[in-house]
KEKE-3310 file (N, C-alpha, C; in steps of 0.2 Angstrom, whole numbers, plus 5000, padded with zeros to 4 digits):
npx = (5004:5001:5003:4994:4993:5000:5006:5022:5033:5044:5041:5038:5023:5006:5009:5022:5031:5043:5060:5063:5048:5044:5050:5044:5032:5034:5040:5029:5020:5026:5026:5014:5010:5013:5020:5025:5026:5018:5022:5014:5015:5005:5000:4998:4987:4984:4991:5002:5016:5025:5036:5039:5052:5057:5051:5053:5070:5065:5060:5068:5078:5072:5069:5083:5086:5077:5085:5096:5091:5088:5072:5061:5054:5048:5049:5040:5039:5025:5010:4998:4987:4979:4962:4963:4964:4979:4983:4984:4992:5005:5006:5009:5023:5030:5032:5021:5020:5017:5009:5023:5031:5027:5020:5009:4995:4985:4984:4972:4966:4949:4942:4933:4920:4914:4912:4924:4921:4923:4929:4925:4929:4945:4947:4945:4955:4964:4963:4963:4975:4981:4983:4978:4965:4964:4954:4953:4951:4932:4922:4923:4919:4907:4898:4899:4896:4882:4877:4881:4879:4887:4901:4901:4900:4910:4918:4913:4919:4932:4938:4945:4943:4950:4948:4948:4953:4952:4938:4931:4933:4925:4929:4928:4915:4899:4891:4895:4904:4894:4891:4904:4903:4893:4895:4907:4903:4894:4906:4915:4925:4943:4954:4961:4968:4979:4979:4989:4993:5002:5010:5004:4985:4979:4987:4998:4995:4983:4977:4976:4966:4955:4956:4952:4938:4934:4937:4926:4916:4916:4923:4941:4948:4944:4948:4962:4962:4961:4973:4984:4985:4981:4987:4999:4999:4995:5009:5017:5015:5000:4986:4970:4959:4943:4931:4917:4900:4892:4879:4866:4871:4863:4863:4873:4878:4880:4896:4903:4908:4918:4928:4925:4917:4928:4932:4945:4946:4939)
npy = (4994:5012:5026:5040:5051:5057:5063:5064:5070:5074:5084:5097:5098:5093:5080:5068:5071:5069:5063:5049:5046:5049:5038:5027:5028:5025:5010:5006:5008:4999:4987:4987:4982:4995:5000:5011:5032:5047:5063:5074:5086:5099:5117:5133:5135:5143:5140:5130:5134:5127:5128:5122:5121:5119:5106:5099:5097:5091:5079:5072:5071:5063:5049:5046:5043:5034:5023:5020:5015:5004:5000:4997:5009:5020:5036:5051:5070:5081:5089:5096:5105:5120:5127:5142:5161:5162:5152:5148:5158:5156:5144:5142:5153:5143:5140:5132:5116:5101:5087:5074:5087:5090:5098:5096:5089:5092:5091:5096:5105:5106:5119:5110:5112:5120:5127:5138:5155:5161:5148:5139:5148:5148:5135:5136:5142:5135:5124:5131:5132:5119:5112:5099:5098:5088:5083:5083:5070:5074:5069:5072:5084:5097:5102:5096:5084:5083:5091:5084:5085:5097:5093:5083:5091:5097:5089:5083:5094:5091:5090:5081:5066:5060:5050:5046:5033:5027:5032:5024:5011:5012:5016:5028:5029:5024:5029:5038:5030:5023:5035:5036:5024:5024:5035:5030:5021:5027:5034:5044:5045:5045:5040:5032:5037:5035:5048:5048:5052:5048:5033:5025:5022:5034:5030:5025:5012:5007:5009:5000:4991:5002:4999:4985:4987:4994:4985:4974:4981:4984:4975:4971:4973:4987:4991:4990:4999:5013:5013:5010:5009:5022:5033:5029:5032:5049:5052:5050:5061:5059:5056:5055:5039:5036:5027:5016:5018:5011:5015:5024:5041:5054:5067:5071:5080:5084:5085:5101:5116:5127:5140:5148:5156:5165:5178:5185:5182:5186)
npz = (5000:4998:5008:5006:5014:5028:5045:5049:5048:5059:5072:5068:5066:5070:5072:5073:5088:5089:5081:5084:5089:5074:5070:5077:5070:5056:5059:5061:5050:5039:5045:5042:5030:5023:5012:5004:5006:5011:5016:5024:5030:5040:5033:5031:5041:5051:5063:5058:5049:5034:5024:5008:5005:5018:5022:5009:5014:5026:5025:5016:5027:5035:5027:5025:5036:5040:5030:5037:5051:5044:5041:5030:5020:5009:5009:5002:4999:5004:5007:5018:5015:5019:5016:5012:5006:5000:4995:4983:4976:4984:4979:4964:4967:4972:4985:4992:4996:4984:4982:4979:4976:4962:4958:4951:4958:4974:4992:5000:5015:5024:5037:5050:5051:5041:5026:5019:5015:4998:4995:4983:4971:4976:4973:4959:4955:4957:4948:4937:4936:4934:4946:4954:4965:4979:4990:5008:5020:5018:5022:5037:5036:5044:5035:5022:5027:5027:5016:5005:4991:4989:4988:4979:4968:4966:4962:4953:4945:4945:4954:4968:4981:4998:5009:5029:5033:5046:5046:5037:5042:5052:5066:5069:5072:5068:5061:5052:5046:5037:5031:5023:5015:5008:4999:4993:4987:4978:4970:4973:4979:4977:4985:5000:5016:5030:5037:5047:5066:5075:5083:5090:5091:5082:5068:5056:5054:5054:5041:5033:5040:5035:5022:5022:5025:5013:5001:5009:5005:4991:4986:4979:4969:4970:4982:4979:4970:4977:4987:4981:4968:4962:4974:4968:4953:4958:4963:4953:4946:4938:4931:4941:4943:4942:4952:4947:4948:4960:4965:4962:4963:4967:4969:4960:4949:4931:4923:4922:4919:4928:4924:4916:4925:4932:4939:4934:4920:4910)
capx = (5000:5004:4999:4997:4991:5002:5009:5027:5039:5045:5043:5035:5015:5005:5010:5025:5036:5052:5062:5060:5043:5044:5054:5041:5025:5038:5039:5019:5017:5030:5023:5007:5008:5015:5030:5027:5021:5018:5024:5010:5013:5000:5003:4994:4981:4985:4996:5006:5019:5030:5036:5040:5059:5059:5047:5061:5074:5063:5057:5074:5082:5070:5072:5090:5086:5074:5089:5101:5089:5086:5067:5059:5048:5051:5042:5039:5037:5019:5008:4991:4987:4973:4960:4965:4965:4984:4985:4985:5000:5009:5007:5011:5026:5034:5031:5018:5021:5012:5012:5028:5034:5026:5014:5002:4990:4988:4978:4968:4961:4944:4938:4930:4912:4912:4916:4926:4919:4927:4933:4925:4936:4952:4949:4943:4962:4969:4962:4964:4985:4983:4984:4971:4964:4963:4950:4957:4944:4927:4918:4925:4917:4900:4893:4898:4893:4877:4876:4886:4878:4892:4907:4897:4898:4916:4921:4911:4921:4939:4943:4948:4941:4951:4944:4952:4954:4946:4932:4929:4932:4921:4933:4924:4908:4894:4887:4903:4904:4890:4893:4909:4902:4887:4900:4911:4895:4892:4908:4915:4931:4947:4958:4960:4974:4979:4981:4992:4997:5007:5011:4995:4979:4980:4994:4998:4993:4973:4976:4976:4957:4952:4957:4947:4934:4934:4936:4920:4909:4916:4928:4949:4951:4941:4954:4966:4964:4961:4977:4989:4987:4980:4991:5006:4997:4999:5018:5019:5008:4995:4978:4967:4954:4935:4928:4912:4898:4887:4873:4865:4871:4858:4863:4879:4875:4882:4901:4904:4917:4920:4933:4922:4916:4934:4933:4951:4947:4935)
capy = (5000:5020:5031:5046:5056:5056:5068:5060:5071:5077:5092:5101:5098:5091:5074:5067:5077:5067:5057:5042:5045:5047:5029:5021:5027:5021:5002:5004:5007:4996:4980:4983:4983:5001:5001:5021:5035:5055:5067:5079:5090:5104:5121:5139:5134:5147:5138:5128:5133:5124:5131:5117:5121:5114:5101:5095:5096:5088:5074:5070:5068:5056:5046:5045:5040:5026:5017:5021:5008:4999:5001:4996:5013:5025:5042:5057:5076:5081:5094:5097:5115:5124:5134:5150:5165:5165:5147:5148:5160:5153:5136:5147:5154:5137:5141:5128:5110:5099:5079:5073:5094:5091:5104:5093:5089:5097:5088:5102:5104:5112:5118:5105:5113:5125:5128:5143:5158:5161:5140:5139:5151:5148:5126:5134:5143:5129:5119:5134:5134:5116:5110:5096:5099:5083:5085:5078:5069:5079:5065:5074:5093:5096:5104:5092:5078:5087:5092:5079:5086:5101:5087:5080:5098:5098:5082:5084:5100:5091:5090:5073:5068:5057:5048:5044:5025:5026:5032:5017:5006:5012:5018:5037:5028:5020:5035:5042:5022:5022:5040:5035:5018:5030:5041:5025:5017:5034:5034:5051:5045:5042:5038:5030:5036:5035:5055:5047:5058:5044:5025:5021:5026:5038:5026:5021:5005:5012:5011:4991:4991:5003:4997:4980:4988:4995:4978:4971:4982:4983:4972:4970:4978:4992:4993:4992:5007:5018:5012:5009:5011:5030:5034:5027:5040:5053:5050:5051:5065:5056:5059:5050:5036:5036:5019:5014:5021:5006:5018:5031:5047:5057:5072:5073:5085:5084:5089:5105:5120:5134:5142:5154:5164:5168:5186:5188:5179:5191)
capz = (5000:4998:5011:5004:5021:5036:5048:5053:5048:5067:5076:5063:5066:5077:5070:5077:5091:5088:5078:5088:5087:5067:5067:5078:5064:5050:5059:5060:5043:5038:5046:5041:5023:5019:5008:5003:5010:5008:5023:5025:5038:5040:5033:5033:5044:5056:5068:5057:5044:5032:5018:5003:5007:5025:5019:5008:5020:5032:5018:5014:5032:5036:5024:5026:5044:5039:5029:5042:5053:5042:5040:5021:5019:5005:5009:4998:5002:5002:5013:5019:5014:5022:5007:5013:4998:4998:4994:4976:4975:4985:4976:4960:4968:4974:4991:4996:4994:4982:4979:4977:4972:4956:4958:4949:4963:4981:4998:5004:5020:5026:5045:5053:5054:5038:5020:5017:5009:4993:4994:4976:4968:4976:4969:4952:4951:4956:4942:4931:4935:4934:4952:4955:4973:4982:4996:5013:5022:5017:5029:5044:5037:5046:5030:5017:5027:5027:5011:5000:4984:4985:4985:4972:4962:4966:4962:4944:4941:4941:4963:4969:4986:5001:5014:5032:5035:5052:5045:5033:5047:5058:5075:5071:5075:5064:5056:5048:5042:5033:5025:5016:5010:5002:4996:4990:4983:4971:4964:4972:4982:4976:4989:5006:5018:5037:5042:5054:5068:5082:5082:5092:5089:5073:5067:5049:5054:5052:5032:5033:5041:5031:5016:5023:5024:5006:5001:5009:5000:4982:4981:4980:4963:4972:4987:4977:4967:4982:4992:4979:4961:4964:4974:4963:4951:4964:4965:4947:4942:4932:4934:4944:4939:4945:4953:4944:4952:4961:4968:4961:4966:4965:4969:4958:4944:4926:4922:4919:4921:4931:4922:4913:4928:4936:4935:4931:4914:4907)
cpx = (5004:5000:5000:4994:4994:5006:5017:5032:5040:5046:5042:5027:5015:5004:5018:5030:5043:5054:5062:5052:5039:5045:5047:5033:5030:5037:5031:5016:5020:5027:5017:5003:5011:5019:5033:5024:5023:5019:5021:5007:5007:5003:4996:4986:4981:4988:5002:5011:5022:5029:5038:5049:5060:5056:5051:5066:5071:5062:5065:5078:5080:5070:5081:5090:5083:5079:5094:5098:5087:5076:5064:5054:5053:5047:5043:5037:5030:5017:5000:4989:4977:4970:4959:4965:4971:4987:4986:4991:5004:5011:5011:5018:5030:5035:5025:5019:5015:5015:5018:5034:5034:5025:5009:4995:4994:4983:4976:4966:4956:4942:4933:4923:4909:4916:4919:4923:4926:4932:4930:4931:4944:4953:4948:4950:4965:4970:4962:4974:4985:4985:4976:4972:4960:4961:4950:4950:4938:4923:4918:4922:4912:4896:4893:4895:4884:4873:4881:4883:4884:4899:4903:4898:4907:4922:4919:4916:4931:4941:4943:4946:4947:4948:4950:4949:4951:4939:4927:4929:4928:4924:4931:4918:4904:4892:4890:4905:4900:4890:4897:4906:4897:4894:4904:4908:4895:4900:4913:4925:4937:4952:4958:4968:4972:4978:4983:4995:5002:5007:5007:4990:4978:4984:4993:4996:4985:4971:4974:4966:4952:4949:4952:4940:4928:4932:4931:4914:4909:4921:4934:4950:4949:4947:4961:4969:4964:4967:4983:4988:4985:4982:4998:5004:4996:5006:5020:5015:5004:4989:4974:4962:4949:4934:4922:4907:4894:4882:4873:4866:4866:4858:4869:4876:4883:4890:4902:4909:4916:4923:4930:4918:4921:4933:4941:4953:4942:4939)
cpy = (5006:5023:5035:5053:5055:5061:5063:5062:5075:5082:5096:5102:5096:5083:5071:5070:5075:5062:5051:5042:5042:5040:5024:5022:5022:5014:5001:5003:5001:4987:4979:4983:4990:5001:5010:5025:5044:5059:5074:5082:5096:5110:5125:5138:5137:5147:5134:5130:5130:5124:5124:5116:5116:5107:5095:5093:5091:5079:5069:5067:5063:5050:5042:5042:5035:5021:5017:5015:5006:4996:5001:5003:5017:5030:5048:5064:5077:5088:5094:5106:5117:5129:5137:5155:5165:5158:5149:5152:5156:5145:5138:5148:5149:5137:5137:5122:5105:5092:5078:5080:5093:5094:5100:5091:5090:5092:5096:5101:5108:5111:5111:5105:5118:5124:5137:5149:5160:5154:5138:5143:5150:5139:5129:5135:5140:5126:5123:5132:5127:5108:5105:5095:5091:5086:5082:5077:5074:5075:5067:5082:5092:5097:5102:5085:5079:5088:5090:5083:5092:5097:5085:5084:5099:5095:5083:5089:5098:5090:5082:5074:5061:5056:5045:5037:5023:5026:5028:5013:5005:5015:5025:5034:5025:5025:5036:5035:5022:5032:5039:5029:5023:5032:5038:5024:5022:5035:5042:5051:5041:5038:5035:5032:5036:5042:5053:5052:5056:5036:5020:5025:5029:5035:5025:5014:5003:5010:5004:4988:4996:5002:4989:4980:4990:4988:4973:4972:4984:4982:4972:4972:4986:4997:4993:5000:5010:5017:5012:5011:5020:5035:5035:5035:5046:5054:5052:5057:5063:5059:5052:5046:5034:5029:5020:5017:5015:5007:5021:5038:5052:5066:5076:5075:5083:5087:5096:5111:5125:5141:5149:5160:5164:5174:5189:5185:5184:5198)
cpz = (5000:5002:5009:5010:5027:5039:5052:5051:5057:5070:5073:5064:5073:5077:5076:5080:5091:5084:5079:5087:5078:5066:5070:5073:5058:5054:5059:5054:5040:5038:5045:5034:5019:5015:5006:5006:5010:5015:5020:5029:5033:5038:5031:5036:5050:5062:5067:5051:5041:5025:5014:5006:5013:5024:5015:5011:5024:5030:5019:5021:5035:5034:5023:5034:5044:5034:5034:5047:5053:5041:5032:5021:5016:5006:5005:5001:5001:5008:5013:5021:5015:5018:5013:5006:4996:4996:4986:4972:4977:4981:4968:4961:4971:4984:4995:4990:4991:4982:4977:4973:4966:4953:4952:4953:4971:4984:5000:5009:5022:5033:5043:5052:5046:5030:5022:5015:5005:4990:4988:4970:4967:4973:4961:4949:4952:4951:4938:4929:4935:4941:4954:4964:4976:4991:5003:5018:5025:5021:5034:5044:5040:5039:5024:5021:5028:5023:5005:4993:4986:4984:4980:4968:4962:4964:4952:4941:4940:4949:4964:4976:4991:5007:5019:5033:5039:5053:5042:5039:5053:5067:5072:5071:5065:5057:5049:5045:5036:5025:5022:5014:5005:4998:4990:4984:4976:4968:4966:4977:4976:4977:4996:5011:5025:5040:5047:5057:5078:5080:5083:5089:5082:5070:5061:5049:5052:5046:5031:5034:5036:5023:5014:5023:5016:5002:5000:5002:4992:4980:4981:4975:4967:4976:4986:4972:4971:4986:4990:4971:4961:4966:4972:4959:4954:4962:4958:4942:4938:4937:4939:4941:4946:4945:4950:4950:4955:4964:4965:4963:4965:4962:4965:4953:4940:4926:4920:4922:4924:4927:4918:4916:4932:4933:4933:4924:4910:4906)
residu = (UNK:UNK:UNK:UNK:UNK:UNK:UNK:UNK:UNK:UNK:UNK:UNK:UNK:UNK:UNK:UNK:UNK:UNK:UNK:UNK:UNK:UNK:UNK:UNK:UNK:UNK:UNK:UNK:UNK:UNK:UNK:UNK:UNK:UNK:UNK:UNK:UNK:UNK:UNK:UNK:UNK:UNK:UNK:UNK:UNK:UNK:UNK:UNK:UNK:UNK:UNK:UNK:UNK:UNK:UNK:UNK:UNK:UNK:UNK:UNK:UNK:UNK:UNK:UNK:UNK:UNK:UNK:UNK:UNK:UNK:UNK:UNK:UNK:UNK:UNK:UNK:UNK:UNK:UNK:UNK:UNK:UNK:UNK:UNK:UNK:UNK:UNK:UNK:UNK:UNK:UNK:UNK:UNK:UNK:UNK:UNK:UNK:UNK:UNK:UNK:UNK:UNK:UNK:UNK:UNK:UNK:UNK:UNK:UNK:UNK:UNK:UNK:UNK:UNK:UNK:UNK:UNK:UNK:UNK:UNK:UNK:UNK:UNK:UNK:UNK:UNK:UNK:UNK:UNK:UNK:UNK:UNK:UNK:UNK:UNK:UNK:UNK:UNK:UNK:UNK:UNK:UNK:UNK:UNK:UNK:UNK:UNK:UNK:UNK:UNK:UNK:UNK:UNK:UNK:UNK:UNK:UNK:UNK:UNK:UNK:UNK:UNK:UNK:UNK:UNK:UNK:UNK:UNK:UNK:UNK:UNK:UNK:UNK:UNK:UNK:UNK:UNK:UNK:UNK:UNK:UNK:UNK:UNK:UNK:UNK:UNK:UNK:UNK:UNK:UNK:UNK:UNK:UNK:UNK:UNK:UNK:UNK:UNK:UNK:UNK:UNK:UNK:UNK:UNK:UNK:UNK:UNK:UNK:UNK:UNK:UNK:UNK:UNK:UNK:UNK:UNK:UNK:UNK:UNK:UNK:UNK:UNK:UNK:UNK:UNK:UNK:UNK:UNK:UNK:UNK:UNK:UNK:UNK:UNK:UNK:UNK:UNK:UNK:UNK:UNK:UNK:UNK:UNK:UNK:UNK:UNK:UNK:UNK:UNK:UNK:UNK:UNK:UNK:UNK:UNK:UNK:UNK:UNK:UNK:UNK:UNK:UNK:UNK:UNK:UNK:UNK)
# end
């Protein structure tokens, strides 16, 4: 498997506080089927920063520390970028980190309870400059799990959504189970990662059950594209591929473009 969500570069977020700490999610993942995996600390979410630079730095010394003991986990640079309005420059200006520093797709994150205002605008100039906005678990907003049709309006216009692993498994409760199988069902998730942020509990080891659970309800080609070929795509900038829908979504509306009401295109 690929994780492509985990907090474990150390002392940077609110993921792991030390390198010891780092090493022990690395044996987590490690034994529980990971082989690769995306270091995506948090940035301008108003308490954490980390510019693409350190991110590198920080990417790279881990790595150099996991063959040092001996540990099989390849990781890649990555970041969980909070839609803010200065995201888009920055991402533009090389100053926030994208997937693998390709600048071809970004994880985003949104408040817990709310959409943004102006969080349409800043995904459509993403996908105008190019940047496919990968939606970091939208099962945990209050007002997409709420109102699924606007994930559904965002997902048709070209955004990519990830789901956290826990939340397919069920350890966030029942409810939040049954919304991502829906969500699965329809056709609207791409990915499945851990958002690990310790060795227990939120742990890389999370990705294994969720990905068990995926499984269940559509299948081992299914679980596999969510956990590992999608991710691979990730890593190599390619685009993503859409699971088959096996509900009818109801609320997802037709494809179509944004791109023509940015007011900086008129």
């Amino acid at each position: 498997m690929i994780d492509c969500h985990c907090h474990i570069l150390p002392g940077i977020d609110d993921g792991a506080h030390t390198l010891e700490a780092a090493l022990d999610m690395a044996r987590a993942a490690s034994t529980s089927g990971i082989e690769e995996l995306v270091c995506t600390p948090h940035h301008l979410n108003g308490v954490y920063d980390n510019p693409a630079d350190a991110i590198r730095q920080a990417s790279a010394n881990l790595q150099k520390c996991l063959l040092e003991v001996g540990i099989p986990l390849r990781v890649y640079p990555g970041s969980e970028l909070h839609l803010v309005p200065e995201l888009p420059r920055q991402l533009l200006d090389g100053a926030a980190m994208t997937y693998n520093d390709l600048g071809k797709a970004a994880l985003i994150e949104l408040p817990k309870a709310t959409i943004p205002m102006g969080a349409e605008t800043i995904l459509e100039q993403l996908l105008y400059r190019g940047v496919t906005p990968v939606i970091a678990h939208p099962e945990r907003n209050l007002r997409l799990a709420r109102r699924p049709e606007q994930l559904a309006e965002w997902i048709a216009r070209g955004c990519k959504a990830q789901l956290t692993a826990q939340s397919c498994s069920g350890d966030f409760g029942e409810r939040m189970q049954r919304l991502c199988r829906r969500w699965l069902e329809s056709g609207w998730v791409h990915l499945i990662a851990s958002d690990a942020h310790r060795a227990a509990g939120r742990s890389p080891d999370t990705l294994a059950a969720g990905r068990a659970s995926v499984a269940e309800w559509l299948g081992e080609e299914a679980a596999t594209l969510l956990t590992c070929e999608n991710p691979r795509r990730l890593l190599n900038g390619e685009d993503l591929v859409s699971l088959a829908p096996r509900a009818d979504p109801r609320t997802a509306p037709a494809r179509r473009r944004w791109l023509g009401f940015l007011p900086w295109r008129r």
